[in-house]
C-alpha positions in Angstrom: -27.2 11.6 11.0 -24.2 11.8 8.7 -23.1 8.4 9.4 -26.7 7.1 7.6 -26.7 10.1 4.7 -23.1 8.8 4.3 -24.6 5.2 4.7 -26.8 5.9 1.9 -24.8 7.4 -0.9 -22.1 4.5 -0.6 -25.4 2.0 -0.7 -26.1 3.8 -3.8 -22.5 3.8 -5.5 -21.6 0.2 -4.0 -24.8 -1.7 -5.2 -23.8 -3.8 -2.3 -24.8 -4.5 1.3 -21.2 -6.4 2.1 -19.2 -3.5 0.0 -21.0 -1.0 1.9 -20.5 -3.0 5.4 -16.7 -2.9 4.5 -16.7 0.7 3.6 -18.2 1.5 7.0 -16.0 -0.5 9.1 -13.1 1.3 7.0 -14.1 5.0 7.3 -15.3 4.3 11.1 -12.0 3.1 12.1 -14.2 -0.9 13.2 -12.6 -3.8 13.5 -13.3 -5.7 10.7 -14.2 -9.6 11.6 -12.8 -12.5 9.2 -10.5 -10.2 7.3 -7.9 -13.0 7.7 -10.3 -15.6 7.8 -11.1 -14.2 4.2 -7.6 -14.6 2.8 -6.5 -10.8 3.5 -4.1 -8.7 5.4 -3.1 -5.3 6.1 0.6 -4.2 5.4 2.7 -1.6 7.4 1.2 1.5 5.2 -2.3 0.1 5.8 -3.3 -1.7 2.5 -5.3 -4.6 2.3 -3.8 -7.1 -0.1 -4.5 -10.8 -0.6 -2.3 -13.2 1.3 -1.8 -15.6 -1.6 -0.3 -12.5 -3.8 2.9 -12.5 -1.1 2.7 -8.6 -0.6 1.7 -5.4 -1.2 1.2 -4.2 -4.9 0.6 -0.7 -3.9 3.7 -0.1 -1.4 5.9 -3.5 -3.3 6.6 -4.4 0.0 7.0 -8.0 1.3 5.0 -8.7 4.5 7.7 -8.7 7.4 7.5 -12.0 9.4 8.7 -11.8 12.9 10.8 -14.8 12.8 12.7 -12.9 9.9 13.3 -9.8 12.1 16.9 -9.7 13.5 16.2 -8.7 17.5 19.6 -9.6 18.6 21.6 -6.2 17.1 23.9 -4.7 19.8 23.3 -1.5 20.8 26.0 0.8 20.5 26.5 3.2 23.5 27.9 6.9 23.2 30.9 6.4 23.6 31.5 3.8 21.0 29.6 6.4 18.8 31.8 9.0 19.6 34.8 6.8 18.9 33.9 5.7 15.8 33.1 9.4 15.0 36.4 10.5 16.0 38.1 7.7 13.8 36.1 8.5 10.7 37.1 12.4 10.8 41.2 11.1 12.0 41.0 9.2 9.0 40.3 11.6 6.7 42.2 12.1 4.1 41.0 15.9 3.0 40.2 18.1 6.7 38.5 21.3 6.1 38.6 23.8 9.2 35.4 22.5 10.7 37.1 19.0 10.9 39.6 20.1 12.7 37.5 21.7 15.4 35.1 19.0 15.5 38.3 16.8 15.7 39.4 18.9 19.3 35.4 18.8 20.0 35.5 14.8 20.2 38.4 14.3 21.9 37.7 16.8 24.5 34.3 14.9 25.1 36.0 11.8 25.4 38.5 12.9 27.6 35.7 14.3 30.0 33.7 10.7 30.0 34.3 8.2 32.6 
C-alpha cells in the first residue's frame, strides 16, 4: 500500500512514467537495467553521473579504473612496523618522557619476537 500511495505522489511531481520508474528502482534498492547502456554510472559514494563528463561533479572524484589501481604494494609485517617505529622515536631530535618509555616499550617488544 505505501509503495503505490508513494507511487502516486512521485507520478504526480514527476509528470513522467520513465522518471517515476527510475525513482522506484532508486528508493527500492532495484537493479536498474541499461543504466550503462544509457551512458551512466555510479561512483564510489553512489552518484549517478554521465560517463562522457569523466567523473563525478558532486564528490569531484575521477572514476577509479582497475588497471590504474596499484595491487602489487608490499605488505609490511609487525615487526618491520615496529622497527620503523622505533627508528622514528631514536631519531628524534626533541624526547619528552613518554618517548623515552615508549623507546624501552619497543625495544623490549622486539627483543621478545622471534
Amino acid at each position: 500500500m505505501r509503495k503505490l500511495i508513494f507511487e502516486m505522489i512521485v507520478r504526480m511531481v514527476t509528470n513522467s512514467k520513465s522518471k517515476t520508474e527510475r525513482i522506484l528502482q532508486i528508493a527500492y534498492g532495484e537493479p536498474i537495467v541499461g543504466i550503462k547502456d544509457a551512458g551512466f554510472d555510479v561512483c564510489d559514494e553512489g552518484h549517478y553521473f554521465r560517463v562522457k563528463d569523466g567523473g563525478c561533479k558532486y564528490c569531484k572524484a575521477p572514476v577509479k579504473n582497475y588497471a590504474d589501481v596499484d595491487f602489487a604494494v608490499k605488505v609490511k609485517s609487525k615487526k618491520d612496523e615496529l622497527v620503523e617505529s622505533l627508528n622514528y622515536l631514536k631519531n628524534k631530535s626533541n624526547k619528552t618522557k613518554q618517548d623515552k618509555e615508549s623507546i624501552y616499550t619497543l625495544e623490549m617488544v622486539l627483543k621478545n619476537i622471534k
